[in-house]
N, C-alpha and C positions, 0 to 999 in steps of 0.2 A: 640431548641438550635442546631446549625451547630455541625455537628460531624467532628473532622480532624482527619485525618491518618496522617504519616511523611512529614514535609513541606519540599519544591520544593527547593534542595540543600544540608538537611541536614541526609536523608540517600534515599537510590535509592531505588524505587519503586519493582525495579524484583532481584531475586538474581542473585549472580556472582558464583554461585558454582559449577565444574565442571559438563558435563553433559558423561552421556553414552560413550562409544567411538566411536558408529555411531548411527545419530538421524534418527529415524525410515523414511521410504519412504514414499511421501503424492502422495496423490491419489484427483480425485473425488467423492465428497462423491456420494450414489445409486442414490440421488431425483438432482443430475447434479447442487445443488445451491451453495453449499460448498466444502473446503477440507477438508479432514481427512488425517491422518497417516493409516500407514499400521493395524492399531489395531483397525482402525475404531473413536477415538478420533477427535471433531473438529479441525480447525485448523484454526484460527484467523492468517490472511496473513499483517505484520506488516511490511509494506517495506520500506525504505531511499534509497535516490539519492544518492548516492558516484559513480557515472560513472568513475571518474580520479582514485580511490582508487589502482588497478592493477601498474596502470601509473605513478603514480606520488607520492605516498607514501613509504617509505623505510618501516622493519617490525615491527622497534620499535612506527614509526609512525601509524602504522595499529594496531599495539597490541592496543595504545590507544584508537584510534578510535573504533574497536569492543568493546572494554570493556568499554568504554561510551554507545553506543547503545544496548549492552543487559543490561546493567543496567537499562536503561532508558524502556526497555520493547519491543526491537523490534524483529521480528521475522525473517525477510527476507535483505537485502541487496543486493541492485541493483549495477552491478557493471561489467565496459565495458574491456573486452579482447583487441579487438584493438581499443584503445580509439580514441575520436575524436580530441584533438587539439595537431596534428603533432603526434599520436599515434605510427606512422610506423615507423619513422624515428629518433626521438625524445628517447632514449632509458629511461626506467624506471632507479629508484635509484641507482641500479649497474652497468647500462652501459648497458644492451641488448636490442636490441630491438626486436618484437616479432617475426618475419618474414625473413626468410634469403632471400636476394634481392625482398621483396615484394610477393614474392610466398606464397600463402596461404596453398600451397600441402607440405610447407619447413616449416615447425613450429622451433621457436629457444628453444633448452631446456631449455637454461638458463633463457631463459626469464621465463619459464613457471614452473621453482623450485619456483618462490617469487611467482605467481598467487597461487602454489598450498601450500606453507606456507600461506596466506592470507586464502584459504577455508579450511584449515587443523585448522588452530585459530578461525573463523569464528565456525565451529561446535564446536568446546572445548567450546564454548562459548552458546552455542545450538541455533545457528542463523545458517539459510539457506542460501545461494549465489542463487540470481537472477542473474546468468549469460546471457549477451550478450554477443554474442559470436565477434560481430563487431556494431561499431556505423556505420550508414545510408549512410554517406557519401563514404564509401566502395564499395558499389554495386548505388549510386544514389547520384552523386553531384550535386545537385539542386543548394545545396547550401556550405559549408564548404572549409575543406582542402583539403581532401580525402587521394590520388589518389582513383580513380575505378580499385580494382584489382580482385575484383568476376567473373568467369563465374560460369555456372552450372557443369561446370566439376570438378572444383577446389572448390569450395564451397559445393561439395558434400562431398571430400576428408578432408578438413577442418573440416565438420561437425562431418565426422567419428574417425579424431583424438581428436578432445574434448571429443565426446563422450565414447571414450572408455577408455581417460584419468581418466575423472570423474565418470566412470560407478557406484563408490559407495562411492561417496563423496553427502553430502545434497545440488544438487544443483536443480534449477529452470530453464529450457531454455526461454529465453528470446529474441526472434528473432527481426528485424527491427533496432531499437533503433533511433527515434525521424524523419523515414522517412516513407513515403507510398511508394506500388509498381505503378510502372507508365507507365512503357515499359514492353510488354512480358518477355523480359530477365530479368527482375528488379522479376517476378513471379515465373522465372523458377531456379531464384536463391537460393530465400528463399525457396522453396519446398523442391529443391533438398541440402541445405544444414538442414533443415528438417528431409528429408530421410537417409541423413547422422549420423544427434547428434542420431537416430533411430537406425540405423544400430550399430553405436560405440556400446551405453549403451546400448545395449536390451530392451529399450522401458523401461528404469527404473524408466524414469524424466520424470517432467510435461514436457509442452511447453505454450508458449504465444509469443504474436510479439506488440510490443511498437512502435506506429505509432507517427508521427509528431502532432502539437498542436491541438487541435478541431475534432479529428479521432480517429476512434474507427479499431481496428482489424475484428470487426465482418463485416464492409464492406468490407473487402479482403478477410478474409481467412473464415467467420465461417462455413462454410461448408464441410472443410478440418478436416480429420480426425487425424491431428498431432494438430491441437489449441485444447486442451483441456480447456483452457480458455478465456475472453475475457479481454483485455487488453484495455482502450482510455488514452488519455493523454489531461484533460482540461486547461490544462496550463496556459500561465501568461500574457493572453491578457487584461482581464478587471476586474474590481471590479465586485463582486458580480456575481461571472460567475455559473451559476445554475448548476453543474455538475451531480447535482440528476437526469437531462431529458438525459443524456446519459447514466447513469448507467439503467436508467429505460429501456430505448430503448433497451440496451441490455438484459437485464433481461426481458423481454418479447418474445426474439426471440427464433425461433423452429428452430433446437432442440436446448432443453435448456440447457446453458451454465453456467458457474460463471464469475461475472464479476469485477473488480478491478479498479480505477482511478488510472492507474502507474506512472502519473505525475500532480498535482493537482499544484496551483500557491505555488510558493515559499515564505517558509518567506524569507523575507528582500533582493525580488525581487524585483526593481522598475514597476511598473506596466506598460504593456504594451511597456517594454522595455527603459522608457521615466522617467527618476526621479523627469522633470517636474509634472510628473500627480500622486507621492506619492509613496511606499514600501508596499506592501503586509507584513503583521505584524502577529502574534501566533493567533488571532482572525480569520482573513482569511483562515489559514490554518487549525484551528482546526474545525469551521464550514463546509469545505470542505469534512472531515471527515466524521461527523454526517451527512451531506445529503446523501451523498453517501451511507453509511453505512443504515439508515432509507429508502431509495428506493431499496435495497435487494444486496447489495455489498458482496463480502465475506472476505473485509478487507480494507484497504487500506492504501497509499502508501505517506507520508510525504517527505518533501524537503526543503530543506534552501540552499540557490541560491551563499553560501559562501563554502558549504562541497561540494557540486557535484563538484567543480572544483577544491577545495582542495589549497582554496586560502592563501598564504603567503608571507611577506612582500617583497621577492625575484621574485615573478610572477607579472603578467602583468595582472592585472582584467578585467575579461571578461564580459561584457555588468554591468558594476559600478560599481560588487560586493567589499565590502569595509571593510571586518572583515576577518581578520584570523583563516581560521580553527577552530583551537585550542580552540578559543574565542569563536565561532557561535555550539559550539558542547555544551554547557550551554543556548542555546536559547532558552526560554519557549517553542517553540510551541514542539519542540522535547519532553520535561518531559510532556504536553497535551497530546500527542498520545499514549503514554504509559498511560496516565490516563482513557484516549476512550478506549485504549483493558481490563484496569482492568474493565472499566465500563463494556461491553460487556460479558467479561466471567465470570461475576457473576451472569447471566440471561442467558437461553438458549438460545443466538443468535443465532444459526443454524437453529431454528425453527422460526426467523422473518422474515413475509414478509410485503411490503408496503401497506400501510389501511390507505389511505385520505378519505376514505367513513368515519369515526370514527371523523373527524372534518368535525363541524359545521359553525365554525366561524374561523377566524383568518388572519395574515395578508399574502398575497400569489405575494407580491411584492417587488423586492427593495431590494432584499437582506434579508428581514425580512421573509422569508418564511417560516413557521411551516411545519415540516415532522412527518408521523407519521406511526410505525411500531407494527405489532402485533404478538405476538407468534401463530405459528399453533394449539397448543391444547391451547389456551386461556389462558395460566399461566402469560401471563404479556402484557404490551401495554406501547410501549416507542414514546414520543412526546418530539419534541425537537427544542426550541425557542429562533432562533440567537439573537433575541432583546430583549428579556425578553417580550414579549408580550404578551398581554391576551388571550385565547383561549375558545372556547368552544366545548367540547367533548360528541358525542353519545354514552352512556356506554348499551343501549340498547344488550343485549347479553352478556356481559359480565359476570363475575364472582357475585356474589352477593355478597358477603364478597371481599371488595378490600382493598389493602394497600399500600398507598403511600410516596412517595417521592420524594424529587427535588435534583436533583445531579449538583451539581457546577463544570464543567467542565474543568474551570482556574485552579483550584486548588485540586480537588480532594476529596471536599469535601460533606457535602450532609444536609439537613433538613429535619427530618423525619414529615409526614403530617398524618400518623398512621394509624387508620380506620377511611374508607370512607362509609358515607349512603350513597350507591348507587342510585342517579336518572337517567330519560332516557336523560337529555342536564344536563352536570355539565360545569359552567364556574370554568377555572381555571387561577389565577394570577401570575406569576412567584415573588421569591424577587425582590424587590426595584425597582427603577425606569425601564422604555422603551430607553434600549438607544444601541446604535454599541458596542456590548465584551461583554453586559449584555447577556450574554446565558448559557439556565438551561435546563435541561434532566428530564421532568418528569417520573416518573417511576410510573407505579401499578402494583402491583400484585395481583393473587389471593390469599390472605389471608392465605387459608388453605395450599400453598406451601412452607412460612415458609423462603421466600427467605435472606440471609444476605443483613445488607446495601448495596445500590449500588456502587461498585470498591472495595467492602474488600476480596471476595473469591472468587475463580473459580468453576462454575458449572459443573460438568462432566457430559458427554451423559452417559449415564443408558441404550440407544437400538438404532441402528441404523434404520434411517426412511426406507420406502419401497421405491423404486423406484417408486410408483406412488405418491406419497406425491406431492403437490403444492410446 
């Protein structure tokens, strides 16, 4: 029999109830794969596109918005300082704009009382600000509005007044934002406004740099001793865009890093730009999720291509988007990713790494790809099947006493499959038909750990791993 938890609408998944008055500092966790808090506590990185939210929301408008998204279970909020469409010039909902005559070294206060009501509500709420500190087109008009107002002198300056603005606010550095460096100066920018958000805060924040579509940060910077993490953006060129071989890519690289999909397709993005060729839908995105997350991610980062921009019936929609805000903050895929982090922090995610050695069989094409992830001390093995497809798994090594389950990712829900006689190839069927949205999480555990259904409770770390841990 399906177990359900609360259906999708009629009460929210994560509470609303005030948190702490500052949410503890997050770190790299010792083994470089994850984050923790300052207590050592994983820390499942739940992010949304709200880039316009600075820009273009008043506070009552923001009030809502946060308090839909920690409801909904998210942890991070991406969100652009000098936004990209006419940010400079264009003033937010009272009238300021952020920059007196475009000077980066001239920050406007007024502007930047509504930024720090937005991260001041933001943690009441115990969500983090993934702050960029400027969108792309600022230091590298390839392509957009811009102007280009960075040098390395002024973006150093820049860097040191956010950072010391925020020095104990829960925020995230988020450097780049939807561009690569391309000219030496375009290098000596982001370093040196780097050296600066360093210099502000005391080296209190993460850092990462969010590159343009199909690029990963670890080709620029990961050698740079301010990325503490890796950052790509697989964005919203095609169906079926494998985003698992970039996460993998960087998960693999020395030294080792954490890595996050910070811009994965959008729901109710037309694909590839082109509404001829169809809308990325809550299927897309929440599959995006799970591969990610199954090739050794340390979280990841949802988007609905109608809030990044913070569309309403007054604005002018940018590349089709066609719902208003308000409307697209109720989109399934948004209540799925809150269902993926319940799912995940009821199982020691921390200790998953990717195991396709563990599949035998399955289909590895097409969008249909089976991924498959294993705990380090053996306590669980999650395989997870965009189509519902058949699989077969090497249980060879595993636990002898296993206990399974199939967790329904739509919905939240699960079918317990109970105890398993262990053989060395077990085929496994998922429910009901092979089809596009039919996708199920298998879960096993080892028996004797006694784990709750999958997405009812949160597992806590019990001991922080060693730094030489896989």
């Amino acid at each position: 029999m399906p177990r359900h938890f609360p259906p999708l609408g009629l009460l929210f998944l994560f509470s609303l109830s005030p948190v702490q008055a500052q949410l503890p500092r997050l770190q790299v966790s010792d083994n470089r794969r994850y984050l923790v808090t300052q207590e050592g506590n994983p820390f499942l990185y739940l992010g949304d596109t709200a880039w316009e939210l600075f820009h273009r929301l008043n506070r009552e408008e923001a009030d809502l918005y946060l308090q839909r998204r920690a409801a909904q279970g998210f942890t991070v909020i991406q969100a652009v300082v000098l936004a990209e469409f006419d940010g400079l010039t264009q003033p937010n909902a009272y009238g300021h704009v952020p920059l007196v005559d475009n000077d980066p070294a001239r920050p406007n206060q007024a502007y930047f009382e509504h930024v720090d009501y937005i991260v001041n509500k933001a943690e009441s709420l115990g969500i983090y600000i993934g702050m960029l500190p400027t969108w792309g087109d600022k230091f590298n008009k390839r392509w957009g509005i811009g102007p280009e107002v960075f040098t390395p002198e002024n973006a150093r300056l820049y860097g040191e007044y956010l950072g010391e603005r925020y020095r104990d606010a829960p925020i995230i550095w988020i450097l780049g934002g939807d561009r690569i460096p391309e000219e030496t100066e375009d290098f000596a920018i982001i370093r040196a406004m780097a050296e600066g958000l360093h210099q502000g805060d005391l080296g209190t924040h993460l850092m990462t740099y969010h590159p343009q579509g199909g690029r990963s940060s670890s080709e620029f910077f990961h050698d740079d001793a301010w990325l503490d993490f890796n950052m790509f953006q697989s964005g919203h060129g095609q169906y079926n865009n494998p985003n698992y071989v970039a996460t993998l890519r960087a998960y693999q690289m020395q030294p080792t890093k954490p890595v996050v999909d910070g811009e994965p397709n959008y729901e109710d993005h037309p694909v590839n730009w082109q509404p001829a060729n169809g809308w990325f839908d809550e299927f897309d995105s929440r599959r995006a999720g799970y591969w990610s997350m199954l090739a050794g991610a340390m979280g990841h980062t949802y988007g609905n291509h109608n809030i990044w921009q913070m569309l309403q019936p007054a604005r002018e929609p940018i590349s089709w988007a066609r719902t208003p805000w308000r409307q697209a903050l109720t989109y399934p895929g948004a209540y799925q990713a809150g269902y993926m982090r319940a799912l995940f922090e009821s199982r020691p995610w921390w200790l998953l790494r990717p195991d396709q050695s563990l599949l035998r069989s399955g289909p590895n094409t097409g969008g249909k790809e089976v991924r498959v992830a294993a705990a380090a001390d053996g306590s669980c093995v999650l395989v997870y099947s965009p189509y519902g497809s058949t699989f077969t798994l090497s249980l060879t090594g595993l636990a002898v006493r296993l206990h399974g389950w199939w967790f329904n990712p739509r919905d939240n829900t699960y079918v317990e499959v109970g105890a398993i006689d262990v053989q060395p190839e077990m085929v496994f069927d998922p429910p009901s038909d092979e089809k596009r949205g039919n996708d199920w999480l298998l879960v096993l555990d080892d028996a004797d750990k006694r784990y709750p259904p999958p997405g009812s409770a949160p597992i806590v770390q019990t001991s922080t791993p060693s730094r030489s841990q896989p």
